[in-house]
C-alpha positions as semicolon CSV with decimal commas, in nm:
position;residue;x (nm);y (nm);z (nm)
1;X;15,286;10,289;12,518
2;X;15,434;10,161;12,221
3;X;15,289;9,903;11,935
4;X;15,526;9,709;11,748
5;X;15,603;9,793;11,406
6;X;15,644;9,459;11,267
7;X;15,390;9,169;11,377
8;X;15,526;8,789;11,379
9;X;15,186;8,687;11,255
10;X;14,965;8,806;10,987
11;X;14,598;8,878;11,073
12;X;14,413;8,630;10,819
13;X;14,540;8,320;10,943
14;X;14,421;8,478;11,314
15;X;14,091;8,553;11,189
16;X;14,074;8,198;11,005
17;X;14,167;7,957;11,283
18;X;13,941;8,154;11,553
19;X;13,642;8,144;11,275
20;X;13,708;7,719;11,268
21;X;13,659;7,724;11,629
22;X;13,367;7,924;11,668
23;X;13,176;7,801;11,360
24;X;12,810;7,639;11,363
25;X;12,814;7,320;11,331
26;X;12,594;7,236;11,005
27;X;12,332;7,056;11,271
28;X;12,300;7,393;11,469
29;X;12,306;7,603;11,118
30;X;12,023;7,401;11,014
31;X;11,805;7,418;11,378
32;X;11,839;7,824;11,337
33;X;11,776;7,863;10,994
34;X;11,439;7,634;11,037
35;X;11,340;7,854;11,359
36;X;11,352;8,141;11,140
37;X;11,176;8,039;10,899
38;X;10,913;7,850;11,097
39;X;10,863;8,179;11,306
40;X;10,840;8,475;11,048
41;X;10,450;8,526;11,089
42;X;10,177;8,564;10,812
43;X;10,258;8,581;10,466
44;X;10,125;8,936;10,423
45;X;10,308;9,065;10,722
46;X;10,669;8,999;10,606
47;X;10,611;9,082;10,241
48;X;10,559;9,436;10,246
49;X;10,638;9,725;10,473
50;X;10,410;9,966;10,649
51;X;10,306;10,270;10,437
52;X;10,481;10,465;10,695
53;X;10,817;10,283;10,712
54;X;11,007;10,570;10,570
55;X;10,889;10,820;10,764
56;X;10,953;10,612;11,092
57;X;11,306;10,550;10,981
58;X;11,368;10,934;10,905
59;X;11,274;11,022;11,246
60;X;11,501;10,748;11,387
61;X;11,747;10,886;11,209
62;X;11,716;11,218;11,252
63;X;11,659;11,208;11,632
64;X;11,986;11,035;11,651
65;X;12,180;11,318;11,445
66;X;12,013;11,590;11,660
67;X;12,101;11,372;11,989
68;X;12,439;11,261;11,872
69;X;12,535;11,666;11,741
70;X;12,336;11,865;12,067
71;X;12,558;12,126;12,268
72;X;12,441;12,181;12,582
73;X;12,386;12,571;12,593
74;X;12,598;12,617;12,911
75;X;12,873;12,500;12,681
76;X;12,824;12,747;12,388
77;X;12,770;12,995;12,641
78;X;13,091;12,899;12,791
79;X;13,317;12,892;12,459
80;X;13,173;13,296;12,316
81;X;13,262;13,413;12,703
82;X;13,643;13,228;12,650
83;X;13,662;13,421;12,271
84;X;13,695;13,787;12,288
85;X;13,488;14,009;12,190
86;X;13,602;14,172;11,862
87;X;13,631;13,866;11,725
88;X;13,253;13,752;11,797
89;X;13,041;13,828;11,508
């Protein structure tokens, strides 16, 4: 399959007339914004983080690396048995 090379429309005025379409109306901007507001608990509980917040995101973080970067051993097993030997170190 192919793409064009040359489009008959440019991408801003795209992104512009769907964004008028889908906007908020000022009414419903207003209705979310208060709901926010009204529901962001005690004072003390949204100005400051937990003493721990850094380590909990490092372990989020990390976990994902290790989870997103695992080989499954069958597969390492699988490419050193496709390379040979005298080139294994």
């Amino acid at each position: 399959m192919t793409m064009p090379t040359e489009h008959p429309q440019r991408l801003d005025p795209l992104l512009d007339a769907w964004g008028r379409r889908h906007a908020l109306s000022q009414t419903r901007t207003a209705e979310i914004r208060e709901a926010v507001l009204r529901d962001r608990g005690p004072a003390e509980e949204r100005d400051t983080l937990p003493a721990t917040w850094w380590l909990e995101l490092s372990r989020q973080v990390t976990a994902s690396i290790v989870t997103a970067t695992a080989v499954p051993r069958t597969a390492v097993d699988r490419a050193y048995q496709a390379v040979p030997a005298a080139t294994v170190a």
